[in-house]
C-alpha positions as CSV (number, residue, x, y, z in Angstrom):
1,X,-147.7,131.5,105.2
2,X,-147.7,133.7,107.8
3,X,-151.1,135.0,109.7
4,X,-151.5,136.8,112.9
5,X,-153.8,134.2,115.2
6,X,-155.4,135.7,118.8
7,X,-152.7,139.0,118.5
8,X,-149.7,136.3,118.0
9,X,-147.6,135.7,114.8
10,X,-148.0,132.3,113.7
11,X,-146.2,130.5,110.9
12,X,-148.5,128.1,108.9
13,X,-146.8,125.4,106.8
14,X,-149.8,123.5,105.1
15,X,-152.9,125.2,106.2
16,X,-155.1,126.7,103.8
17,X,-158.9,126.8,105.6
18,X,-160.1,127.7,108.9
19,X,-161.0,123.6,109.2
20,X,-157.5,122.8,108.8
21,X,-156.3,125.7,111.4
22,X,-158.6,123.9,113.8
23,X,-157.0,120.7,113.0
24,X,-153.8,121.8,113.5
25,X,-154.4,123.1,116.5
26,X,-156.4,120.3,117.8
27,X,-159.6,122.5,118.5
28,X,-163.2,120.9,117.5
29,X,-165.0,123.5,114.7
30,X,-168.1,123.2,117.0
31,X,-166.5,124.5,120.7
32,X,-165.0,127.8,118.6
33,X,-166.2,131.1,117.3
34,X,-163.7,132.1,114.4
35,X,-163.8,135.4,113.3
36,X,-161.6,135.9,110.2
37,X,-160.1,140.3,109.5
38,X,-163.0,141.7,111.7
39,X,-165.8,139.1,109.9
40,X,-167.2,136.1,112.1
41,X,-167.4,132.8,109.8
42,X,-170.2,131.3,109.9
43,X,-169.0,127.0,110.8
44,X,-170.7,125.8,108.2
45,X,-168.1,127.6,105.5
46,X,-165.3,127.0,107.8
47,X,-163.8,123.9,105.0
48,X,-164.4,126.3,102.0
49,X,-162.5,129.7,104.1
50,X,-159.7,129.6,102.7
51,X,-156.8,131.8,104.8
52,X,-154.6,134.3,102.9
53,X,-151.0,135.7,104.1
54,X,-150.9,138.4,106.5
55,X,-155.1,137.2,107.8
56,X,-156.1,138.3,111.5
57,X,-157.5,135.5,112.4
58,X,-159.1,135.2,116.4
59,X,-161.1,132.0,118.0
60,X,-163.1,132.2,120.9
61,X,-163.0,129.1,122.6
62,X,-166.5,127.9,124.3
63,X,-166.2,127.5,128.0
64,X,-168.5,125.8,130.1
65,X,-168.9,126.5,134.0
66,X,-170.9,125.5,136.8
């Protein structure tokens, strides 16, 4: 399947929710935003989001400072 992730291609063998996207690239569900064709996904439905070919899919990674 093939989705468009932060303005890149990407090419997704296996992945069919936003849960397993995070897995896959290693990112904890609770230190990201995900916002899924223009809609923000709330975390708790992140495991029943399922992602669909040609998706926009951006995550906004929590940084702390100090």
């Amino acid at each position: 399947m093939k989705i468009t992730l932060n303005g890149n291609p990407k090419e997704l063998s296996s992945v069919a929710t936003v849960t397993e996207l995070l897995t896959t690239l290693q990112l904890a569900p609770d230190t990201v935003v995900v916002e899924l064709n223009t809609l923000i996904i709330q975390p708790d439905s992140y495991e029943d989001t399922k992602l669909s070919e040609d998706d926009q899919v951006e995550i906004i990674r929590f940084v702390g400072g100090g």
